[in-house]
C-alpha positions as CSV (number, residue, x, y, z in Angstrom):
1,X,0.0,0.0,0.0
2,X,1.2,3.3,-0.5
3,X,0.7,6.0,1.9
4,X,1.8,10.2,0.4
5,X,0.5,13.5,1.9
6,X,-1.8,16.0,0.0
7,X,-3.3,19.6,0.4
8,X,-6.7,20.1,-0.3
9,X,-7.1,23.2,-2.5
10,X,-10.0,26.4,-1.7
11,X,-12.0,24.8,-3.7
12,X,-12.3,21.7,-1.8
13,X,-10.5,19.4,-4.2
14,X,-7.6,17.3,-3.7
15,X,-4.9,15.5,-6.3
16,X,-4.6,11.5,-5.7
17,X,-0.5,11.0,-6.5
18,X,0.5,9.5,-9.6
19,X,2.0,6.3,-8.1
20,X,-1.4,5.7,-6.7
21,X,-3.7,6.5,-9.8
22,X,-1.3,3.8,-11.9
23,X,-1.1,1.4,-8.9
24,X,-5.3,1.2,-9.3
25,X,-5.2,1.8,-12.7
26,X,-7.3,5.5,-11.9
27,X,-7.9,8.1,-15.5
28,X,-9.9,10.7,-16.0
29,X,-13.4,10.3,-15.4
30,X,-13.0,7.9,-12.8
31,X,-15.7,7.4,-10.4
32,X,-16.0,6.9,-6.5
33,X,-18.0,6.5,-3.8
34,X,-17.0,8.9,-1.0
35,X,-17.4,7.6,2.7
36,X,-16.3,9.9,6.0
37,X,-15.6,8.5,9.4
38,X,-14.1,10.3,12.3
39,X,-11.4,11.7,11.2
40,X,-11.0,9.3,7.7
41,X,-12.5,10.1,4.0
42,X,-12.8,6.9,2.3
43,X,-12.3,6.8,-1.5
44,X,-13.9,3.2,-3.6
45,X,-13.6,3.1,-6.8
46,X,-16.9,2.4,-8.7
47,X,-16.8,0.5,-12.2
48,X,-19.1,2.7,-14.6
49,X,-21.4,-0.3,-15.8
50,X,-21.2,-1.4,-19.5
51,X,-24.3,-0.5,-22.2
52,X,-25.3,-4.2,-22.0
53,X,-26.0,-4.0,-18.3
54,X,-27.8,-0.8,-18.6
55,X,-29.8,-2.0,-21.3
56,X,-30.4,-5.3,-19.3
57,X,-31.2,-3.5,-16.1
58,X,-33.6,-0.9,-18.6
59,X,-35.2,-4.3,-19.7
60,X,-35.6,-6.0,-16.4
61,X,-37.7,-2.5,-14.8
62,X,-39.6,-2.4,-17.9
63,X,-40.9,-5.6,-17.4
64,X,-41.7,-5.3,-13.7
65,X,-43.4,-2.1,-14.3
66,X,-45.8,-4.1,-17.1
67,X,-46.4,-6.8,-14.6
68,X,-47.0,-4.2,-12.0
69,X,-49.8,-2.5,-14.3
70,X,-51.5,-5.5,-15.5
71,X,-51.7,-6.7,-11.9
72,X,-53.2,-3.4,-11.2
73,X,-55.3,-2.8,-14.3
74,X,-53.2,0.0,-15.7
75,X,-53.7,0.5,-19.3
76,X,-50.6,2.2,-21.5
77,X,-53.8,4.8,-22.6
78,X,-54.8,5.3,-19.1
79,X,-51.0,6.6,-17.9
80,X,-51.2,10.5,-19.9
81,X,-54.6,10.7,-17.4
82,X,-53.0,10.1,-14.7
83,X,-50.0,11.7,-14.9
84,X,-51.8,15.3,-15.8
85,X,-53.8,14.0,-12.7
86,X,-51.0,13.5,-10.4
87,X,-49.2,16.5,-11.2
88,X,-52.6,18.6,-10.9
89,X,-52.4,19.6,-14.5
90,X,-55.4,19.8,-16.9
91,X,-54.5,17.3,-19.7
C-alpha cells in the first residue's frame, strides 16, 4: 500500500499522486464513492457499468413495471390521465 500527503485546494479538491492512480489503474473520469468517518475520508472506486448491463437492467424494470400495471389494471392509454392528474395539470 502506499501511503503520500496531499493539500486540499480552496475549492475543496484534492490530487490522488500518480503512483497511486497507476497502482489502481485510476484516468480521468474515474468514479468513486466517498465515505467519512471520524477523522478518515474513504475513497472506492466504482466500475461505470457497460451499455449491456444498462440496457439489461432498462429491460428488467420495464418488465416489472408491465407486470406491475397489468396486476393493477393500468392500461398504457390510461398513464397520460394520470400523470396530468398527479401533477394537478389539466391534460
Amino acid at each position: 500500500m502506499v501511503v503520500e500527503t496531499v493539500k486540499m485546494s480552496t475549492k475543496g479538491q484534492i490530487v490522488i499522486p500518480r503512483s497511486i492512480r497507476e497502482e489502481l489503474g485510476l484516468g480521468e473520469g474515474s468514479i468513486f464513492a466517498v465515505a467519512s468517518s471520524r477523522d478518515s475520508i474513504v475513497l472506492k472506486k466504482m466500475k461505470k457499468p457497460s451499455t449491456e448491463q444498462i440496457i439489461r437492467n432498462l429491460n428488467r424494470i420495464a418488465s416489472e413495471g408491465a407486470k406491475n400495471a397489468k396486476r393493477l389494471g393500468i392500461r398504457e392509454e390510461d398513464v397520460p390521465d394520470m400523470i396530468h392528474r398527479l401533477r394537478g395539470v389539466k391534460p
